[in-house]
C-alpha positions in Angstrom: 10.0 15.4 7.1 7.3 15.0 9.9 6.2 12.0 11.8 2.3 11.8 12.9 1.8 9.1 15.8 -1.9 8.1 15.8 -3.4 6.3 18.9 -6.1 4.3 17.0 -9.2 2.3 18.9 -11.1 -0.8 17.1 -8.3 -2.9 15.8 -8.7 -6.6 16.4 -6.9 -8.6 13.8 -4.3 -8.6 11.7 -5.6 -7.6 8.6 -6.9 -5.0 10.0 -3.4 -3.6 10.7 -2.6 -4.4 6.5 -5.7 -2.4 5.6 -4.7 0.7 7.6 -1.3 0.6 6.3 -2.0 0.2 2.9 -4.6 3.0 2.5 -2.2 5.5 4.6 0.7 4.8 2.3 -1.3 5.3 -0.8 -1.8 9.1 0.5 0.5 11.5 -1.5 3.7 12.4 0.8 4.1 9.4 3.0 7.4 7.9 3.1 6.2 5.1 5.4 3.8 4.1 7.7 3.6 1.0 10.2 0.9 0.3 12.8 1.9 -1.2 15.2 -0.9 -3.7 17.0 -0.1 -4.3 20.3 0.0 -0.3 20.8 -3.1 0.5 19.1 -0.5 2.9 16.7 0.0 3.9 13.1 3.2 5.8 12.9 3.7 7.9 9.6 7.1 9.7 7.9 5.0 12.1 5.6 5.6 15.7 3.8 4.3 18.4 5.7 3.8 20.3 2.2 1.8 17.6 0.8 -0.2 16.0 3.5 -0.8 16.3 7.4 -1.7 14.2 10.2 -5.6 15.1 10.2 -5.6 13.7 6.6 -4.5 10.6 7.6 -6.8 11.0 10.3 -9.7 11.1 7.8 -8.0 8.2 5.9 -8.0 5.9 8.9 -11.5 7.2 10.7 -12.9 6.1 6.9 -11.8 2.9 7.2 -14.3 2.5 10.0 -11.1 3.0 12.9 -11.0 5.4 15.8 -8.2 7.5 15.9 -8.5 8.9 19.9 -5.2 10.7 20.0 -2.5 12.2 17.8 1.4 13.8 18.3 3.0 15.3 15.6 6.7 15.9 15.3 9.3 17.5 13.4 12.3 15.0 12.0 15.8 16.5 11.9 
């Protein structure tokens, strides 16, 4: 299992936060996802063998957000 941490510019509400979730956990191979506002972060378990942090990149920079920063790391 691997966990993307994407620093994420242009969220001002809310809802915006839902819409973000939602569309990354529809992507095949996430576990879970929460964004977390006051951080400007989306945090996602996903399935390195399915998925990968620069396609829930794309998922997120579609949705009209700025992702300006990502980590990736390995879960034990």
């Amino acid at each position: 299992m691997t966990m993307a941490i994407l620093k994420l510019d242009g969220l001002t509400c809310p809802s915006c936060m839902q819409k973000i979730e939602h569309a990354v956990a529809g992507v095949d191979g996430v576990q879970a996802v929460k964004v977390l506002f006051n951080a400007a972060k989306l945090k996602a378990k996903f399935d390195p063998h399915v998925t990968s942090a620069d396609a829930l990149s794309t998922v997120v920079s579609k949705l009209g957000y700025t992702v300006v920063g990502s980590k990736v790391k390995e879960l034990a």
